[in-house]
C-alpha positions in Angstrom: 279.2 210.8 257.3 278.3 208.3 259.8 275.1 207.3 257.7 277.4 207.1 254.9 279.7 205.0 256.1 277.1 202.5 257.4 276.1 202.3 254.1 279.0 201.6 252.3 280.2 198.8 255.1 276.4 197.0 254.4 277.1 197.1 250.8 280.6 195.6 250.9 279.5 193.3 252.7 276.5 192.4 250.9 279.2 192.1 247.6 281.1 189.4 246.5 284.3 189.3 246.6 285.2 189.3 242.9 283.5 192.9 242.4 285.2 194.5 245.6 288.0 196.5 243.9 291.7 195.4 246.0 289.7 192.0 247.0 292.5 188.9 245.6 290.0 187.1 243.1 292.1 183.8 243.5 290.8 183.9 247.4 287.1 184.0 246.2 288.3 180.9 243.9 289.8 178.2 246.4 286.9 179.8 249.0 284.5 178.5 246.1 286.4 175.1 245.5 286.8 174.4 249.1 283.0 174.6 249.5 282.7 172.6 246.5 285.2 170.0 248.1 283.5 169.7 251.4 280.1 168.9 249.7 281.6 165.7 247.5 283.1 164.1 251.1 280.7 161.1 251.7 281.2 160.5 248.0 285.0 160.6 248.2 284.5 158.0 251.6 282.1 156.1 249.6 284.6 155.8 246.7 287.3 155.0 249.0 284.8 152.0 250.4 284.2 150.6 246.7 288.5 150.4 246.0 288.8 148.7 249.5 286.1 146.3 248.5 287.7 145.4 245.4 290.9 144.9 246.8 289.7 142.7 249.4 287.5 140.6 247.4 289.4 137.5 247.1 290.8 137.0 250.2 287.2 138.2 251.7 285.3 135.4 249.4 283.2 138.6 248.6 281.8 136.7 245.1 280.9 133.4 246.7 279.3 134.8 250.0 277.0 137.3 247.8 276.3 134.2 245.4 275.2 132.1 248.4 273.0 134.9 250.1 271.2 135.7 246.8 270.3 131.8 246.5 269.4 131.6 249.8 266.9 135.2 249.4 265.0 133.7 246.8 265.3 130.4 248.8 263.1 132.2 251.4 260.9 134.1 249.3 259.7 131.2 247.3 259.0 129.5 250.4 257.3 132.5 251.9 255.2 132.9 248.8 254.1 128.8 249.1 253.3 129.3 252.9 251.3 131.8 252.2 249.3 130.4 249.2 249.0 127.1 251.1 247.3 128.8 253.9 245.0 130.7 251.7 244.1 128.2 249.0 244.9 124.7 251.1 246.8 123.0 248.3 250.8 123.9 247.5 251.0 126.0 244.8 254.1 124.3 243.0 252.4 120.8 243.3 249.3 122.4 241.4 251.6 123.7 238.6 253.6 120.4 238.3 250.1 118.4 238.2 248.3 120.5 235.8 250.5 121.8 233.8 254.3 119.8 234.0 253.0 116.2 234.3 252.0 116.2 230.7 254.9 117.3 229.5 256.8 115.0 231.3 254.9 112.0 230.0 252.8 111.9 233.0 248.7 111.4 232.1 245.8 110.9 234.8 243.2 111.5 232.0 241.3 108.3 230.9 242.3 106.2 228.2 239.5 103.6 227.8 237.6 102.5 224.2 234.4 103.3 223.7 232.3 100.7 224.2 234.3 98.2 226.2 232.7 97.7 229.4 235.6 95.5 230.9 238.2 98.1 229.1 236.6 101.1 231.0 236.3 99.4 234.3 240.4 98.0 233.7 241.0 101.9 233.1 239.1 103.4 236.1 241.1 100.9 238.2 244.5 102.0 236.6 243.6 105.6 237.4 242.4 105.5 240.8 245.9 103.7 241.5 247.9 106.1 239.6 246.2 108.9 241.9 247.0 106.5 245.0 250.7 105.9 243.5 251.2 109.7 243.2 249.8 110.4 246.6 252.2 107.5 248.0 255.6 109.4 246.1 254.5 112.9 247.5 254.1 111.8 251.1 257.3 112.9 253.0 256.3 111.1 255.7 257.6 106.8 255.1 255.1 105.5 257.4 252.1 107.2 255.3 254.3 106.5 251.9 254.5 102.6 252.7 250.6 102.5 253.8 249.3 104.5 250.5 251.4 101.9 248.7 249.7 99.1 250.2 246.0 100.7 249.5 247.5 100.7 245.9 247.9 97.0 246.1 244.3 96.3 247.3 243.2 98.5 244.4 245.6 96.3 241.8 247.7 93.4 242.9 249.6 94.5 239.8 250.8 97.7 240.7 254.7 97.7 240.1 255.3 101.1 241.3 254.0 99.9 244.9 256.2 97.1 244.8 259.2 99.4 244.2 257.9 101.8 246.8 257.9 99.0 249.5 261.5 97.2 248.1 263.1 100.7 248.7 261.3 101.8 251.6 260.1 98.8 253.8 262.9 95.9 252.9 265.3 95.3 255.6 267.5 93.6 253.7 268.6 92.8 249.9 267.3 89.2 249.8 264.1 91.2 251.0 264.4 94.3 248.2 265.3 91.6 245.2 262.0 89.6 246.4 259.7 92.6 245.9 261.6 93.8 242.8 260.8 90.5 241.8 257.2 91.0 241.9 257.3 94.5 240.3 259.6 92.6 237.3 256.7 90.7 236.6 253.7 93.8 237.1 255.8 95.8 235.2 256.4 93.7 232.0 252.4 92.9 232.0 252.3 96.3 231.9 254.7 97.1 229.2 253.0 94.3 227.0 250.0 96.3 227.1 251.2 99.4 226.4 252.9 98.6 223.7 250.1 97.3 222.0 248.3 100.3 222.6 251.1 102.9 221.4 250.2 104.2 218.7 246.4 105.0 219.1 246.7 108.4 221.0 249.8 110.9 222.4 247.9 109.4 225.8 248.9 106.3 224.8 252.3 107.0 224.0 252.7 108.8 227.1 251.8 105.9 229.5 254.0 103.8 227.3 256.9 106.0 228.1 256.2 105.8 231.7 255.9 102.1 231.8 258.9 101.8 229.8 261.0 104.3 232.2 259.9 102.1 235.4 260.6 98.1 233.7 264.2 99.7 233.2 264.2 101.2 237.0 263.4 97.5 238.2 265.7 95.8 236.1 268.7 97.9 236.9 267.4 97.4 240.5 267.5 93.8 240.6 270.7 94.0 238.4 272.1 96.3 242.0 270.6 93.4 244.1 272.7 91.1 242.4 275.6 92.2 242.7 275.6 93.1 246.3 274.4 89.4 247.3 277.7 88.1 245.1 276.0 87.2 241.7 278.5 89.3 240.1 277.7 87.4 236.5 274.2 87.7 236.3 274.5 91.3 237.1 276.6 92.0 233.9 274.4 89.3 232.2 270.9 92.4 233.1 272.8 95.2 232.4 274.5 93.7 229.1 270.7 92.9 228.4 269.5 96.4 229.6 272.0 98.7 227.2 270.7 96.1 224.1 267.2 96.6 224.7 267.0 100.1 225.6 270.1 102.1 224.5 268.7 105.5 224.3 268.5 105.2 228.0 271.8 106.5 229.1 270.6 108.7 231.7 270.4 106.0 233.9 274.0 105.5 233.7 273.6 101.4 233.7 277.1 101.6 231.7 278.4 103.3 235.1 277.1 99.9 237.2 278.4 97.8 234.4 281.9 99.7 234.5 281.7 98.6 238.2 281.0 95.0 238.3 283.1 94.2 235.3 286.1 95.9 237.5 285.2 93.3 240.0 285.4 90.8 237.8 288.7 91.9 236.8 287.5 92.0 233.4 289.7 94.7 232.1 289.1 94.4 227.9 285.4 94.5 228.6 286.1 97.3 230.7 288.1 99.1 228.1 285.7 98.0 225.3 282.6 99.6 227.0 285.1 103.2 227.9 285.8 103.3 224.1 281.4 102.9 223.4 280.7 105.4 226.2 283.7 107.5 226.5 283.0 110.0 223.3 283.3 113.3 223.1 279.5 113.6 222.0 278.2 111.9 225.5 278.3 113.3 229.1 281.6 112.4 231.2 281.3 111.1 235.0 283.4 110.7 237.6 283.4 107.0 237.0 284.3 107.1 233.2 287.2 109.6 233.8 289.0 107.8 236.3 288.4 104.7 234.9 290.0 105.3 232.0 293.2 106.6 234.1 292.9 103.0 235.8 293.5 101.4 233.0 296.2 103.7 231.7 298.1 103.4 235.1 297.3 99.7 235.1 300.1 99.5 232.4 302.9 101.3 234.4 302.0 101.5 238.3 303.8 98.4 239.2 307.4 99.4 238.0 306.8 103.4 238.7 309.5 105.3 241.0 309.5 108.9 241.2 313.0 108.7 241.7 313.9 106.7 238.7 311.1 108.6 236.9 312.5 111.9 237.5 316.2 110.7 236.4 315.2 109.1 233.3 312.1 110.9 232.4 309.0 109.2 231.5 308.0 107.3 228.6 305.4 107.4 226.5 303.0 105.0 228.7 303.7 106.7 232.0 302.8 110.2 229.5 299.3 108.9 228.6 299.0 107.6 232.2 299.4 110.9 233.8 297.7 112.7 230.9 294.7 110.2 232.1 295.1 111.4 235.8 295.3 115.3 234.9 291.7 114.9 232.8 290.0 113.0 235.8 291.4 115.6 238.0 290.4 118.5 235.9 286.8 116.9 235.9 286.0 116.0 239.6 289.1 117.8 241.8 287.6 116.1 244.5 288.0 112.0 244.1 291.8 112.1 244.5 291.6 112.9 248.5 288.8 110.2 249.0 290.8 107.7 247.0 294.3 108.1 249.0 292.3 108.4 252.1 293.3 112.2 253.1 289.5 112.9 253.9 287.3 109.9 255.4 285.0 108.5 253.5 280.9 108.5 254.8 277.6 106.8 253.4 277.2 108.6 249.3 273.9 110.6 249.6 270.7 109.6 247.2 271.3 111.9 244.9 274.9 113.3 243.6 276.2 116.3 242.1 278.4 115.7 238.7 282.1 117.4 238.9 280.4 117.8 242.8 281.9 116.6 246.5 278.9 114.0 246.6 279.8 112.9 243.0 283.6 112.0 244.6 282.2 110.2 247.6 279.9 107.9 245.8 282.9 107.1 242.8 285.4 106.6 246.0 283.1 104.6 248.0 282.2 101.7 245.5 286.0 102.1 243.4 288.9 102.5 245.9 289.2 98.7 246.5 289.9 98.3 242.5 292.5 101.2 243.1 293.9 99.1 246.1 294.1 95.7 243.7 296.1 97.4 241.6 299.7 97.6 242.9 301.4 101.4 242.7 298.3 102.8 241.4 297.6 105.1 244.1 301.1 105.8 244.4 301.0 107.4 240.5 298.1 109.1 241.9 299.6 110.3 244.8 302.6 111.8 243.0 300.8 113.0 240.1 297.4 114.9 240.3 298.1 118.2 242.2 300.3 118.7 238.8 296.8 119.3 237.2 296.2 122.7 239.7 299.9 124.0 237.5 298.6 123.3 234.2 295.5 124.7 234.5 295.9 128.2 237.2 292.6 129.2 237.0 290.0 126.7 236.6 287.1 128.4 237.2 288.0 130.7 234.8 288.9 128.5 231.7 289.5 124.6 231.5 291.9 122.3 229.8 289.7 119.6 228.6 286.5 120.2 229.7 284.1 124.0 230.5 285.7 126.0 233.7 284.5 124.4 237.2 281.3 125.3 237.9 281.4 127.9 241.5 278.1 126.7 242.4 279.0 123.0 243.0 279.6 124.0 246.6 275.8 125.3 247.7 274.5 122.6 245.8 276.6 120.0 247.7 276.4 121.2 251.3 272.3 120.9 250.5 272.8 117.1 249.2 275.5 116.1 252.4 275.1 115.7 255.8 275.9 118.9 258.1 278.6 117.0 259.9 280.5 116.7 256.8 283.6 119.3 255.9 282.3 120.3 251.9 285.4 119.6 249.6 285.7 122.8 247.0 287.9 123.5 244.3 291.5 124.7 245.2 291.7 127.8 244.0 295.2 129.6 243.5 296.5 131.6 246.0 297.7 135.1 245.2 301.4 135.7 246.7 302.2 137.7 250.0 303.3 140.4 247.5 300.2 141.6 246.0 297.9 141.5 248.8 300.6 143.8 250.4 300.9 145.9 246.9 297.0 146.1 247.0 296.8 147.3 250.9 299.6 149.6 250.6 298.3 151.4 247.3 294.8 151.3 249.0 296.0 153.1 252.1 298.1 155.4 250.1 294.9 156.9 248.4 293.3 157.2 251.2 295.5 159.3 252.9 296.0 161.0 249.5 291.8 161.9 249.8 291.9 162.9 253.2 294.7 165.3 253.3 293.0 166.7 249.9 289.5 166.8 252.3 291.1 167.7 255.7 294.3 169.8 255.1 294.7 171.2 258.8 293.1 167.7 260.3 296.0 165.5 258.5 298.3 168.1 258.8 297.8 167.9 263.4 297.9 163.8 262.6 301.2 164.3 261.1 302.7 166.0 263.4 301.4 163.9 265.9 302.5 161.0 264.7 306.0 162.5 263.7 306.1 163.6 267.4 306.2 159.9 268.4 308.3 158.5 266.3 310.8 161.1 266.1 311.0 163.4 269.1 311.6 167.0 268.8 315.4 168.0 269.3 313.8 171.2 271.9 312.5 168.3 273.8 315.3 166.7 274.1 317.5 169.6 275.0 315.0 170.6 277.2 314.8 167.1 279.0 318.6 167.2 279.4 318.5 171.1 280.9 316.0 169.7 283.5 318.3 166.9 284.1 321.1 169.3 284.7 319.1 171.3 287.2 318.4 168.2 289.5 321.6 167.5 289.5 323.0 170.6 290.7 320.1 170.8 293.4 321.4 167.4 294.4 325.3 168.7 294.5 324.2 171.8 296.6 321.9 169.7 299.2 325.2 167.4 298.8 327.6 169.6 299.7 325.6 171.9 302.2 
């Protein structure tokens, strides 16, 4: 019997619980999903982790933080990758690629040109390449001292050399009168130059090449001097080059000479020539700048600044000048957000950098720097400013999203800026709109809420002690209370007996 009963005990144990006859088979059931339940927790707290994440993106800056650290990853490993092919092959690896295989593209050519059978030819060639080699050595150097001495050596090679000259007026010159001087000089290399290889154009794609080159450095001189001009007061004979300049080259509007000219005519107060070069260069076929857009809302505010009044503006309503002035305003805005702080002085104003950024912080400092004094000349302009252009931030709520007049605002204006400024400088960035008090608080409390929701589903009996816990302090228990007021009784009588004894 006792054998028989040891059996039997091993075998129900060794059963499961859905073939023990009187077992419930719902207990075997919630046993098996309560198993099942306790495997999936890191995946429920991983969940969990995502939905806060999401809900806290904005306010986290979650999308612009990850954008920045991916640029800066590759940042590294591209420099990583030229360290260490520099160390094993001494030569940079993107310098080889850009010399062997870019510079032709480019229009760029170290390969001989000469004719056959032209002693004085071949010799006039060899001379030209060993200074181009010298020239592109001198550009490459990051150190000025070794720049300004390769561009010398270039000189002793070929007194003609304009890109020396230009290396040395940008680099060495103290001064303008000193820059214009050596322009000068590269003005007349250059166009000895361009005389030759224009009569030479057409006898090889080497040819044409060169003449490309020479062509893209007579214009960088001349737009030079036309610069030197009109910071030593020559204001005329600025406007006289680049007049001249936009004739003679007018596929060259990458250079933006129409943005100098825009400039100096303003000082000349020349408003119709300023208007009649917007309507050449304002299209919707060309690229808009910072200096075209708010140049074109100059000249619409001109019109109405002086007599403007909020007040009277608000009472009346506006007509149909003031409209197409603040129309103007709202399209410079929606281009570069960042021109109206420089220009009514709510940020300070520092050096522009070399190069800007279009629709960028460096874009707005350079436009501000060289145009707030025509702003200043014209009286109540910068007060239509002033009351006018955060309207643009209402009519278009999310501009990085979808634009009014032009594409959304590029997000990656602000890494490329904070590269181009100085540290010490506080990066302007797009405002962006603000979600209300109400849906961050909608957001955390529905967050929370399905947390709790997961853990009392995970930890039953945990939750359930945390709730009573937490009940406890809030709301004390009616025993403890009656309990507290027993004990209280007690020391009181004590204290009437010891009293009275």
């Amino acid at each position: 019997m006792a054998d028989r009963g040891g059996v039997g005990e091993a075998a129900a144990v060794g059963a499961s619980p859905a073939s023990v006859p009187g077992l419930n088979p719902t207990l075997g059931w919630r046993k098996r999903l309560r198993a099942g339940l306790a495997g999936t927790g890191a995946s429920l707290w991983f969940v969990a982790g995502l939905g806060l994440l999401y809900a806290l993106r904005i306010p986290l800056r979650l999308c612009e933080n990850l954008a920045a650290g991916t640029s800066s990853l590759i940042s590294g490993l591209i420099f990583i990758f030229e360290w260490w092919y520099f160390h094993k092959h001494g030569t940079s690896f993107i310098e080889q690629v850009s010399v062997s295989h870019l510079q032709p593209l480019m229009g760029g050519t170290e390969s001989s040109i000469s004719e056959p059978g032209s002693p004085s030819r071949n010799r006039e060639n060899e001379t030209s390449r060993q200074n181009l080699s010298v020239m592109q050595k001198a550009w490459r150097e990051r150190n000025p001292p070794a720049r300004i001495k390769a561009a010398y050596q270039a000189l002793e090679l070929n007194n003609d050399c304009a890109t020396a000259y230009v290396l040395l007026a940008e680099e060495e010159a103290t001064t303008i009168v000193d820059a214009e001087r050596l322009f000068k000089q590269a003005l007349k290399a250059g166009e000895t130059i361009y005389r030759q290889s224009q009569q030479c154009q057409h006898q090889s794609p080497q040819h044409e090449a060169q003449l490309r080159r020479d062509t893209n450095v007579l214009v960088y001189i001349k737009r030079r001097l036309a610069m030197c001009a009109r910071k030593l007061g020559r204001i005329r004979e600025a406007v006289k080059i680049m007049r001249d300049l936009m004739k003679e080259f007018p596929p060259l509007t990458m250079l933006n000479i129409h943005e100098n000219l825009l400039e100096s005519l303003l000082e000349l107060q020349a408003y119709a020539d300023v208007q009649a070069v917007l309507a050449k260069y304002d299209d919707i076929s060309l690229p808009k700048s910072a200096a075209i857009c708010y140049t074109a809302a100059l000249l619409k505010t001109r019109t109405v600044s002086e007599k403007f009044s909020p007040e009277t503006a608000s009472r009346r309503g506006l007509s149909t000048a003031e409209i197409n002035a603040v129309e103007a305003i709202h399209r410079a805005v929606e281009f570069n957000p960042h021109v109206p702080k420089y220009l009514l002085e709510m940020k300070s104003l520092i050096l522009p950098p070399e190069h800007i950024l279009k629709r960028g912080d460096s874009e707005a400092i350079a436009y501000a720097f060289f145009h707030l004094q025509h702003w200043k000349r014209i009286e109540g302009a910068l007060n239509l400013l002033e009351c006018t252009w955060e309207g643009t931030f209402r009519m278009i709520p999310y501009p990085l999203e979808k634009g009014h007049l032009f594409y959304p605002y590029p997000s990656c204006t602000e890494t490329a800026d904070r590269e181009l400024l100085p540290t010490f400088h506080h990066v302007s960035v797009y405002p962006k709109k603000e979600l209300p008090l109400f849906i961050h608080f909608t957001a955390g409390f529905c967050s929370s809420t399905a947390m709790i929701a997961i853990l009392t589903h995970q930890f039953p009996e945990i939750m359930g002690i945390f709730a009573k816990a937490v009940l406890g302090l809030w709301c004390p228990q009616p025993w403890a209370s009656s309990g507290f007021e027993e004990n209280t009784q007690d020391l009181k009588s004590e204290d009437l007996g010891l009293s009275s004894g």
